[in-house]
C-alpha positions in Angstrom: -0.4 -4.9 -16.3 0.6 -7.5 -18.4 4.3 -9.3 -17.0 6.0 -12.1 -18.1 7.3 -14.7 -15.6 10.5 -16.9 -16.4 12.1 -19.4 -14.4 13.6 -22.8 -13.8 11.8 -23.3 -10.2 8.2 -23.8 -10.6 7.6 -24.0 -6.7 9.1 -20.1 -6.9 7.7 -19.3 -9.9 4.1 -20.0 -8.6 5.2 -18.0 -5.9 5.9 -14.8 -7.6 2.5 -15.6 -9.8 0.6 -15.4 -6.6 2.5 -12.0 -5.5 2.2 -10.6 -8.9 -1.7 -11.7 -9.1 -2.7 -10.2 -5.4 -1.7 -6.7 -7.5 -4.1 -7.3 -10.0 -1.4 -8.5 -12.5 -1.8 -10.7 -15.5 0.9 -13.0 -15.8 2.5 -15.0 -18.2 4.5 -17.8 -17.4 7.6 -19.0 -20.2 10.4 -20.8 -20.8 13.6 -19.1 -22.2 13.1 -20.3 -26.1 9.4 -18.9 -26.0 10.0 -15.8 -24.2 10.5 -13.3 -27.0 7.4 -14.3 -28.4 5.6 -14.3 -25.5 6.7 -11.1 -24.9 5.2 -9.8 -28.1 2.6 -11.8 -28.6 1.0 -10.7 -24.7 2.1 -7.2 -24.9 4.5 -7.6 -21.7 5.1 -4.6 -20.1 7.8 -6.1 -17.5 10.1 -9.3 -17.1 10.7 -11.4 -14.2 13.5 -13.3 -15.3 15.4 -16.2 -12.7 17.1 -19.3 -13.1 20.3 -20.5 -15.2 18.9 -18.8 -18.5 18.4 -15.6 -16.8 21.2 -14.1 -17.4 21.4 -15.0 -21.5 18.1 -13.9 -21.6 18.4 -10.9 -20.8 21.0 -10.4 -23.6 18.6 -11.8 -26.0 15.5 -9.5 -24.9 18.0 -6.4 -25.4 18.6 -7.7 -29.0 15.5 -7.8 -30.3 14.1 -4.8 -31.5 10.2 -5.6 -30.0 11.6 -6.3 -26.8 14.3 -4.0 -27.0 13.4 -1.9 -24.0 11.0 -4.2 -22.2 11.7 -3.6 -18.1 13.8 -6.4 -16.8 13.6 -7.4 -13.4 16.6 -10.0 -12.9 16.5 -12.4 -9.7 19.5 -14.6 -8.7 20.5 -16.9 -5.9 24.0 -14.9 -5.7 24.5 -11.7 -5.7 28.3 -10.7 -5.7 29.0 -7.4 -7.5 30.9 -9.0 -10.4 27.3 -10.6 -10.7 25.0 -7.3 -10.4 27.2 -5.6 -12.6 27.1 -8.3 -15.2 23.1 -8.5 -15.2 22.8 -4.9 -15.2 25.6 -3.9 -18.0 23.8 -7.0 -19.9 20.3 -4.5 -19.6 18.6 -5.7 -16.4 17.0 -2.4 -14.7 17.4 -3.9 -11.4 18.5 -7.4 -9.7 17.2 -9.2 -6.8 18.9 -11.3 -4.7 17.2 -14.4 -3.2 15.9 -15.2 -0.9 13.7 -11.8 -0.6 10.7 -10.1 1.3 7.7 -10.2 -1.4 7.2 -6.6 0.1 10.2 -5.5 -1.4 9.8 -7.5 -4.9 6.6 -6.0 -5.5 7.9 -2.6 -4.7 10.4 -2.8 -7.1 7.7 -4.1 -9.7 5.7 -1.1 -8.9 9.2 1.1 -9.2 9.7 -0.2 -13.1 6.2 0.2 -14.1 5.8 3.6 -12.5 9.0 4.8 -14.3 7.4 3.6 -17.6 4.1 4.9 -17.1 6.3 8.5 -16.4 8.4 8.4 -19.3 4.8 8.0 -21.4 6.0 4.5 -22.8 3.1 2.7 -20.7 -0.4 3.5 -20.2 -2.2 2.1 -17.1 -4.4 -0.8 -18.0 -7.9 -0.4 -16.7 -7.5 -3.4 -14.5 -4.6 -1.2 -12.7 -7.4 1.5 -11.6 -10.3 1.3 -9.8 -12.6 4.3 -9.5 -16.1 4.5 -7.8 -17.6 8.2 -7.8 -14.3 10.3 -7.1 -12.5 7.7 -5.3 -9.8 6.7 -7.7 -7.2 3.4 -6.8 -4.2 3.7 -8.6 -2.4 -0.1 -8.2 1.1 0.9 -9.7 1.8 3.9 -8.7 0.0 2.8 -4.9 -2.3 6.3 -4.8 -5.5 7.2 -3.9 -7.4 10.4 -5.0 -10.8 11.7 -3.7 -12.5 14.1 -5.7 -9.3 14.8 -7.0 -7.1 15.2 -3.7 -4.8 12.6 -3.0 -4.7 10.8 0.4 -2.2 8.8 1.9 -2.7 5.3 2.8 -0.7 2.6 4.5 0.2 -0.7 2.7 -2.6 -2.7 4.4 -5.2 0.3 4.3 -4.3 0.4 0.4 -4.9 -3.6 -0.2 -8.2 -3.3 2.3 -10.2 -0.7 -0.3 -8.6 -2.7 -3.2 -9.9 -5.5 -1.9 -13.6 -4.0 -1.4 -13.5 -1.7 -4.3 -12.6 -4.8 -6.7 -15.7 -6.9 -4.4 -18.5 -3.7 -5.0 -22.0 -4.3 -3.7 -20.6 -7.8 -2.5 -21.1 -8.6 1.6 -17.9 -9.6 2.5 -17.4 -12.0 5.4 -14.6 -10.6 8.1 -13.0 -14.0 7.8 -12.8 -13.8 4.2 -11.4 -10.3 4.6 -8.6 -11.2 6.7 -8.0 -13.8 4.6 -7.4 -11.7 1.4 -5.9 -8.7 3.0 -3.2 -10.0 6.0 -3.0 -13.8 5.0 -5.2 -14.8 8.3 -5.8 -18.3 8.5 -9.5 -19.1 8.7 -11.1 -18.7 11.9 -9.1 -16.1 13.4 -10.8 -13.3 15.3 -9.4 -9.9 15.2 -10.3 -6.3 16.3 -7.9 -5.4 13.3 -10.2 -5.6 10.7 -12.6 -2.9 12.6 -10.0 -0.3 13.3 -8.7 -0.4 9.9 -12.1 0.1 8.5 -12.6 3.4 10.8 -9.1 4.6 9.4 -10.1 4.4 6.1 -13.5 5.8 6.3 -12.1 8.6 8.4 -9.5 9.3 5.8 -12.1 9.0 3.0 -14.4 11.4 4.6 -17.6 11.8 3.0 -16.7 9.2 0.8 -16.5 6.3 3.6 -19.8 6.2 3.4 -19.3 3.7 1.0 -18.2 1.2 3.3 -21.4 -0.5 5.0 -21.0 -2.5 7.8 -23.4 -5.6 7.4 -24.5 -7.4 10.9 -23.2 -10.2 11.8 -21.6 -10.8 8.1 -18.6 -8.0 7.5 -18.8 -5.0 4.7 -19.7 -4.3 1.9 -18.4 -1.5 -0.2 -20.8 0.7 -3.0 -21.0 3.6 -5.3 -22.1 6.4 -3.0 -22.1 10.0 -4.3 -18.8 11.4 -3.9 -17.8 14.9 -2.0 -14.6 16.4 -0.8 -13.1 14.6 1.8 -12.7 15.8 5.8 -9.9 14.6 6.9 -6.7 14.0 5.2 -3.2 12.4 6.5 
């Protein structure tokens, strides 16, 4: 999905970027005079609006008939009710209050898209789903199917077969794993990485299969012919 960024802080804004991005985002960063345009111009299909403008902005989005109901995310250093109330009667769909776990701001990204997606006002990108044989990846709603079953995944066990379905047929190194899934710093040995992997094959069934271990490099995940799974949680 395509969202737009605003903000006075660039330090924070890069911040969010990099959040935003892990998901597979696109994002496009603005200031306030350009933002409408942006808007349009990239086909947003959410704001991040912070900083002093924030507020305003919102008013002007809600003006404009392109933009009109464009999902706005509103996040503020304050967050007294007077202030929520304000953003949200102005036409934010929800308010942040800084400073914030990035857990919870991509959540609530993922909460305004799904509602979208629902209401048949957005369709899912390509970028937002990865599929390989009957394993399908859903990024904003957080699902995974197999052979049309859904399974349930934990946050890192989600990110861990996004992050090898999005590397196919590539040998990953563990370091570089741990380093893209749980933010390791390089060098860092861990048993985690292993156990995860059994999880997910387990819960993939047939389909873990695709995961291959590589000696004395990592994984490498690729198309295998999918079948009904075994276990489900």
């Amino acid at each position: 999905m395509t969202i737009l960024l605003v903000g006075d802080d660039l330090s924070f804004c890069q911040h969010l970027r990099e959040l935003l991005e892990s998901q597979s985002h696109q994002v496009v960063v603005s200031d306030p005079p350009k933002a409408v345009q942006a808007a349009v111009e990239r086909r947003a299909s959410l704001a991040v609006l912070s900083g002093a403008a924030a507020l305003a902005l919102v008013k002007t989005l809600r003006s404009q008939p392109e933009t009109r109901q464009l999902p706005i995310l509103q996040i503020n250093p304050r967050g007294s009710a007077t202030e929520v109330v304000e953003a949200l009667d102005a036409g934010a769909d929800d308010y942040l209050v800084k400073p914030f776990n990035g857990m919870i701001f991509l959540a609530r990204v993922r909460t305004l898209l799904r509602r979208q997606i629902w209401a048949g006002m957005l369709k899912e990108e390509p970028a937002a789903v990865l599929r390989s044989s009957g394993i399908v990846l859903r990024h904003v709603e957080r699902t995974l199917s197999v052979a049309g079953q859904e399974i349930l995944l934990t946050r890192l066990e989600f990110d861990l077969l996004s992050f090898f379905m999005r590397n196919k047929d590539k040998a990953l190194k563990r370091t570089e794993i741990l380093e893209a899934v749980w933010k390791y710093p390089e060098g860092v040995e861990t048993r985690t990485l292993d156990k995860h992997v059994e999880t997910l094959r387990r819960k993939l069934g047939s389909c873990g299969q695709s995961i291959r271990t590589v000696h004395g490099v990592g994984y490498r995940f690729t198309e295998e012919q999918a079948a009904s799974p075994t276990s489900r949680t």
